[in-house]
N, C-alpha and C positions, 0 to 999 in steps of 0.2 A: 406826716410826710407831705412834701407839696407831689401838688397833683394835679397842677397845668405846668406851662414851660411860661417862661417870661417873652412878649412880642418884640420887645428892645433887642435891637441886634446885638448881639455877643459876641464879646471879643474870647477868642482862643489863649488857651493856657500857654505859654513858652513850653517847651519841649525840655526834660530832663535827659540831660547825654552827658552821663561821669562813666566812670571806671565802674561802680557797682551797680548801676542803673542806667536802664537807656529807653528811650520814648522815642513814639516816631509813627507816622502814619504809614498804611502799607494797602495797598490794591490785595487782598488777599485773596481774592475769587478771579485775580488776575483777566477780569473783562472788561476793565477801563473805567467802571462804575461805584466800584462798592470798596471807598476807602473808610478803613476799619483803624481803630486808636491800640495800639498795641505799648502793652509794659515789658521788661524782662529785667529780673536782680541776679545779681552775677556775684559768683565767689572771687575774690582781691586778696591777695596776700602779696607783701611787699612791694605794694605799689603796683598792682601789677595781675590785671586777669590771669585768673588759672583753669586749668582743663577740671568741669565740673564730674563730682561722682555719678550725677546722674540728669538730668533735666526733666520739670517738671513743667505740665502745658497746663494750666489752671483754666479751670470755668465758671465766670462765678453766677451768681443767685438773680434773682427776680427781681428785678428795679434797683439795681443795683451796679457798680464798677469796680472795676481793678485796682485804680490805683487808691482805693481805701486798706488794701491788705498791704501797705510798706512797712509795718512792723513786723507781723507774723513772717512777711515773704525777704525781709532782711536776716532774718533770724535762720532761717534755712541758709539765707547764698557762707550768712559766715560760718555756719556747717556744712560747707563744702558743696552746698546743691544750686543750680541752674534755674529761676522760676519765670515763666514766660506766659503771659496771660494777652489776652483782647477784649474790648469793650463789646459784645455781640450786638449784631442789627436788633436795632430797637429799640440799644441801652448803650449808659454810658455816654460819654463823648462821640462814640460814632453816630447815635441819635441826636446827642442834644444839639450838635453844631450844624444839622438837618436845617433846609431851608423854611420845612415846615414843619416842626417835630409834635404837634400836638397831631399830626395823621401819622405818623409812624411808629411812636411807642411800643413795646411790645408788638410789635406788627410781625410776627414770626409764624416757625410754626420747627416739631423737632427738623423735617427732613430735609428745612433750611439750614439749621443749628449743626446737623450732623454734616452738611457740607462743609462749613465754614470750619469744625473743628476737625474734620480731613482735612483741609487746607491748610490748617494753623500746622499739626503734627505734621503733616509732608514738607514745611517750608523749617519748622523746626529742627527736623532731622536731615534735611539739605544744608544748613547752616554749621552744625556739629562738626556733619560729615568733611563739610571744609574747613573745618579747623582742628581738628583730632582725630581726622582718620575714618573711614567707614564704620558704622554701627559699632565702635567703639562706647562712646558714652548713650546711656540708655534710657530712654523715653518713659517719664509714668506721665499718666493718666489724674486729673485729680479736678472734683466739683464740689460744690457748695450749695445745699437747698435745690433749688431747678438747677444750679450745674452739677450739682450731685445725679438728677434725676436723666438728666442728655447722658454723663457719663456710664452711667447704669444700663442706659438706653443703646449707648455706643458701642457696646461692645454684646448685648443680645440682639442684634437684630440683623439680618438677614442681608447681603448685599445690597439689595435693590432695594431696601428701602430702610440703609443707613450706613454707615458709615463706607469708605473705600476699600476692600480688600489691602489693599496696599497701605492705608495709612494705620487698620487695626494693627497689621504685623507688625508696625513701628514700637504697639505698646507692651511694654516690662510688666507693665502691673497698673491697679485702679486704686486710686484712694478717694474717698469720699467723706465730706461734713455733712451732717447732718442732711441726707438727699430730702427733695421732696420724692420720694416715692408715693407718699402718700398724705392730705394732712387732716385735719380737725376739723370734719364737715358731718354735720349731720345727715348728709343724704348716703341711702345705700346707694353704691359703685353702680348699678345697673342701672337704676332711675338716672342719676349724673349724667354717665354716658348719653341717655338715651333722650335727654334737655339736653345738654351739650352739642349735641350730632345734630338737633331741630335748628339750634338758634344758631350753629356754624352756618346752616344750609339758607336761613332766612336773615339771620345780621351777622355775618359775617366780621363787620366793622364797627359793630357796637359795641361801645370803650366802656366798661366797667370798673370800678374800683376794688383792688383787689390787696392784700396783705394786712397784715395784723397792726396793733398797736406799737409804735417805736418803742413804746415801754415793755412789751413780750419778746424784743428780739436780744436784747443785751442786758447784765444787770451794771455795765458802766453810765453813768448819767451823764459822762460829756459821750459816748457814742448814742444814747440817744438823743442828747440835741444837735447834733451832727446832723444825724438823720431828719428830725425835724427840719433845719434851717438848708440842708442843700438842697439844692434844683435840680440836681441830676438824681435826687432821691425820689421815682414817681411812680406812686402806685397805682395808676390807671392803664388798663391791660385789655387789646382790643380780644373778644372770643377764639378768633383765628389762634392768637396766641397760648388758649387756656385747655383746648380738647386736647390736646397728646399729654401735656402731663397730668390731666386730670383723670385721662380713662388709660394711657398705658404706662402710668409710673406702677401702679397696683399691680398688673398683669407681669410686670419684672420679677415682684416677688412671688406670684403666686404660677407662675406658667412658664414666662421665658428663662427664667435663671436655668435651664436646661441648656441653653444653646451659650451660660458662661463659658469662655474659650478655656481648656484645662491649663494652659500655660500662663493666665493671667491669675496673679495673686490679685487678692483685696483686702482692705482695712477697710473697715468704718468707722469711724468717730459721732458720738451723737450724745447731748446734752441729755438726764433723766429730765432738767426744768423746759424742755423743748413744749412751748404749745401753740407751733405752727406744724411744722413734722413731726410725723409719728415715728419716734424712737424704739416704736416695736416691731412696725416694719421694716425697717434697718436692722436689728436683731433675728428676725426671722427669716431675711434675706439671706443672710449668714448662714444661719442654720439650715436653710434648705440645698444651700451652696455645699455645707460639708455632711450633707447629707448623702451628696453624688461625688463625695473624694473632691472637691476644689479647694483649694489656700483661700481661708477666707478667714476674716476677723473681724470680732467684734470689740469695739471698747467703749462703755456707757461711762461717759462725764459726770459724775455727781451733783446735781442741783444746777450745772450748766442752762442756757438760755441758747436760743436758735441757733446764734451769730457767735460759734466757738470762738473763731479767731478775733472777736472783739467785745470778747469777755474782761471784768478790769485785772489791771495790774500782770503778776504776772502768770493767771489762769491760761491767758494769751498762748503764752510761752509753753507751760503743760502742755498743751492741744499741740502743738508744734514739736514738739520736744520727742511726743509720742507717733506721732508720725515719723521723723529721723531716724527714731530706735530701729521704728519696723521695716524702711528704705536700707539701712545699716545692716540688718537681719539680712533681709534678702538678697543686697547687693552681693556677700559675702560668701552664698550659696552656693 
């Protein structure tokens, strides 16, 4: 993966705005500051946007961007579904086009993340609402690795220190890839924590390198030379950014899954070849979930790899395919 940014000024991408797809920059913290790169795939039938089954707000992974899922997230809009995602502070095009993006990378932290995606769902479901009617079409929820792990996050945690009142009631349901709740670290959870919490308090801004090998995330080899040769592919991650999912992705599964809302279903998806996330923690999740009566699901991938949705061929599609079943399921309730 690279893991500086280039100092040669950079020129911006054109902007995609068709009938199934639309790009576009957006003030989404609405304070005059903080423009964020947003995607959205749209269902089209004869020429012609149609009113979606449901809309889905996407969050995606750790050094990582949106507009890399246009397969998997085309595959949904021609099954009738709405997918709307943003580059989060840090990452993506809202970082790389920073005027100094080697101090901002991963410069996060969740209770920024959980702003940003109250934002994203309250601007999502004001846009619906003017075009189909009030709470008509309906909101899920859905992350990838660390947007798996904010998702997770998003919906156990406590007003005041996550998400908005107002923007959880927008969500239908959670789907999640492979979260990181948890991954493949030889330290016990409480030592972690307890380095983690020191070197928040003393380097806060000290950029470490962080994620696995290109070759553990996918078993397609043009996705991992993708990832090798792009520049918005950066795995260097300042501390600030590493202590919430590192000390309370675990605490999801083992404490907060209490305060899952009983009206939000969940699916989980997660690769058995996962060796960045622990696939067992995603299954336990579950389990503890329908332990207290919640909708919850598990579905283990077979010899899958981190990065379901860019798995080769059409493994892709699978992973996709079973998600719609389980949207289809529900919607029909």
């Amino acid at each position: 993966m690279r893991v500086g940014h280039e100092k040669a000024a950079v020129k911006q991408k054109e902007l995609v705005q068709t009938l199934d797809r639309h790009e576009e920059w957006f003030d989404l913290r609405a304070d005059g500051l903080s423009q964020y790169f947003m995607s959205s795939w749209y269902p089209v039938v004869d020429g012609k946007r149609v009113q979606p089954k449901a809309a889905i707000v996407f969050i995606h992974g750790f050094g990582e961007f949106v507009e890399r899922y246009d397969i998997p997230f085309r595959h949904f809009a021609k099954n009738g579904f709405m997918v709307s995602g943003f580059d989060q502070r840090g990452y993506g095009r809202t970082w790389y086009y920073q005027p100094d993006p080697d101090q901002t990378h991963g410069w996060t932290t969740w209770q920024d993340q959980f702003v940003d995606v109250s934002h994203k769902i309250e601007l999502t479901r004001t846009r619906l609402d003017e075009l189909y009617g009030k709470d008509v079409v309906p909101i899920f929820l859905m992350g990838h690795s660390m947007g798996g792990g904010i998702s997770a996050g998003f919906v156990t945690r406590d007003a005041g220190a996550g998400p908005t009142e107002k923007a959880l009631s927008m969500v239908s349901g959670v789907m999640l890839s492979a979260p990181w709740l948890d991954i493949f670290f030889p330290i016990p959870l409480a030592i972690r924590t307890f380095v983690m919490r020191t070197m928040l308090a003393i380097f806060p801004r000290l950029r470490i390198p962080l994620g696995p090998a290109a070759k553990e995330l996918s078993r397609d080899p043009q996705v991992i030379e993708t990832i090798r040769s792009e520049p918005m592919h950066n795995n260097y991650v300042y501390t600030r950014g590493l202590f919430d999912p590192m000390s309370s992705g675990p605490k999801i599964v083992s404490q907060d899954y209490v305060k899952w809302p009983e009206r939000v279903p969940l699916i989980v998806i997660h690769g058995t070849g996962d060796k960045v996330t622990r696939a067992d923690c995603s299954e336990k999740l579950v389990e503890n979930l329908k332990s207290i009566d919640r909708d919850a699901e598990y579905v283990p991938m077979e010899g899958y790899y981190h990065e379901l949705m860019h798995e080769p061929g059409d493994d892709k599609i699978k992973v996709v395919d079973t998600y719609i079943e389980w949207l289809n399921r529900h919607l029909s309730k």
